[in-house]
C-alpha positions in Angstrom: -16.8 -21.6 196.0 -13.0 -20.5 197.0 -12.7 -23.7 199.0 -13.4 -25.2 195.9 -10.7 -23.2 193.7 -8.1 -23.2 196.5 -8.5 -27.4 196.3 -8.2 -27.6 192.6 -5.5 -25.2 192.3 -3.6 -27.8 195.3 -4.2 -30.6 192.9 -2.1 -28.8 190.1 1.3 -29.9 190.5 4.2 -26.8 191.0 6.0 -28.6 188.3 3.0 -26.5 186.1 4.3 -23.1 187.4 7.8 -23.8 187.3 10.6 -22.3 184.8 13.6 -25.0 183.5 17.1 -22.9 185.0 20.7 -24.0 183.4 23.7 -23.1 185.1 26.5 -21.9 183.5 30.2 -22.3 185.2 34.1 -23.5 184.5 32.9 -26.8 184.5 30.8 -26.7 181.2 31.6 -23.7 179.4 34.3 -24.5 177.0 35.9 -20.8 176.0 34.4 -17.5 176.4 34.7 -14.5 173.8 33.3 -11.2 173.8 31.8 -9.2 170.4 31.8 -5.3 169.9 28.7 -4.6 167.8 27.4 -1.5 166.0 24.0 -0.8 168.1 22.6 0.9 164.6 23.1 -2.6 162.7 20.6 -3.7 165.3 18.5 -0.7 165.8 19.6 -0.6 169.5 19.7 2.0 171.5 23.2 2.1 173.3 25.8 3.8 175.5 28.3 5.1 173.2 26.5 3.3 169.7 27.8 0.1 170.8 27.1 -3.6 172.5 28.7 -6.4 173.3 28.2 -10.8 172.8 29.2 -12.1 175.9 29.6 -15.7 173.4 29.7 -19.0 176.1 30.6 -22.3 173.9 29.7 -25.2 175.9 31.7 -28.7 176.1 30.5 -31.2 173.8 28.8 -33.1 177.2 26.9 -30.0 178.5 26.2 -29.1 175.0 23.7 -32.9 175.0 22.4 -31.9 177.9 22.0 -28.5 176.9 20.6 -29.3 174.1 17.9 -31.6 175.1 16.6 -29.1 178.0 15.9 -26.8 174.7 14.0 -29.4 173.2 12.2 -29.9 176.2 11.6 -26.2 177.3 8.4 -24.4 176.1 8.7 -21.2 174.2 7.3 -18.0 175.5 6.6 -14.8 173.6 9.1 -11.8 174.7 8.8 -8.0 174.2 11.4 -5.5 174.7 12.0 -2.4 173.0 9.0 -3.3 170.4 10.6 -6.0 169.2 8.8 -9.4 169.9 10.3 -12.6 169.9 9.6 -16.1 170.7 12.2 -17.5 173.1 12.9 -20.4 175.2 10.8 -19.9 178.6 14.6 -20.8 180.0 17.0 -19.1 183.0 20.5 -18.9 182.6 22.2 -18.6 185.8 26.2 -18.4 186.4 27.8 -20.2 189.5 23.9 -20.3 190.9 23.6 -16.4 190.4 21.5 -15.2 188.0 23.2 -14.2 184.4 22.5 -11.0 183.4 21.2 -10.0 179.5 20.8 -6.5 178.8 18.3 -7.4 175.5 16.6 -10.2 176.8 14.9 -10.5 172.9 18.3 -11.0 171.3 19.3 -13.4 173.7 20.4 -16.2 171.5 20.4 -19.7 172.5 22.0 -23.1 170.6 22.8 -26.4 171.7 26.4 -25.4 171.6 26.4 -22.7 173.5 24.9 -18.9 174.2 25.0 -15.6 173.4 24.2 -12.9 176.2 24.1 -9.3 174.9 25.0 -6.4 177.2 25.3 -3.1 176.6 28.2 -1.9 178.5 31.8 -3.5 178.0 33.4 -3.7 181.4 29.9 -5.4 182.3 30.4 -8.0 180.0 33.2 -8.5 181.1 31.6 -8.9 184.4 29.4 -11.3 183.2 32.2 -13.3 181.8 34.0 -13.2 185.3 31.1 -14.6 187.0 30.8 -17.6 184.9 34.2 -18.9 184.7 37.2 -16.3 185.3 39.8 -19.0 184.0 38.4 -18.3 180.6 37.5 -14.6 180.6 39.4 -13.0 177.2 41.6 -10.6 177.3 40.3 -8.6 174.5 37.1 -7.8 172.8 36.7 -8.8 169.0 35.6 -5.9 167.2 33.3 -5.4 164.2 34.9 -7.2 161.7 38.1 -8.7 163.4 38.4 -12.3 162.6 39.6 -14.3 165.9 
């Protein structure tokens, strides 16, 4: 009987088991910008009542590639902090490293581009560095500061 399961389970293909992975870098992030939000708005638990949108707009060519992997890419059911979401069963990685999302639930994903939500400013601006330090922005736009 396990000689029988190990076969069948050698005749499903890895491609079953595997997760789609987009890389994020300089060469198809357009411009980076980074959001200070009230944690309370969001019923978030934070360091110091706030979080931060690291915000990554792709290039109009990675955005059609970007945006066909979405259509293409299954959705999974995510839990965190009893909140449940359903969310593309997608990895974003930065310069081949993986990208890092505090609130994996409010991670928010477009054809144009991403939003990655971490809880502590100089790690978003971390994250930002490891993507593309060209474009990392020099300030953080504030609850209800226009660009």
């Amino acid at each position: 009987m396990k000689a029988i399961l190990l076969f069948m389970l050698l005749l499903i293909p890895s491609a079953a088991f595997s997760q789609a992975i987009y890389d994020v870098s300089c060469k198809n992030i357009a411009r980076m910008a980074i959001y200070r939000l009230k944690a309370t708005d969001w019923m978030l638990k934070s360091y110091g009542g706030y979080y931060y949108l690291l915000a990554l707009d792709l290039k109009p060519d990675a955005a059609k590639t970007f945006g066909k992997l979405l259509k293409a890419t299954p959705t999974i059911l995510l839990r965190y902090n009893e909140v449940s979401t359903q969310a593309k069963n997608l990895i974003i990685t930065a310069n081949g490293g993986p990208l890092r999302s505090d609130i994996p639930t409010m991670t928010g994903l477009e054809e144009q581009g991403m939003l990655i939500p971490i809880f502590l400013k100089e790690d978003a601006f971390d994250t930002a560095r490891s993507v593309c330090p060209a474009l990392v922005p020099a300030t953080v736009i504030a609850d209800g500061q226009r660009e």
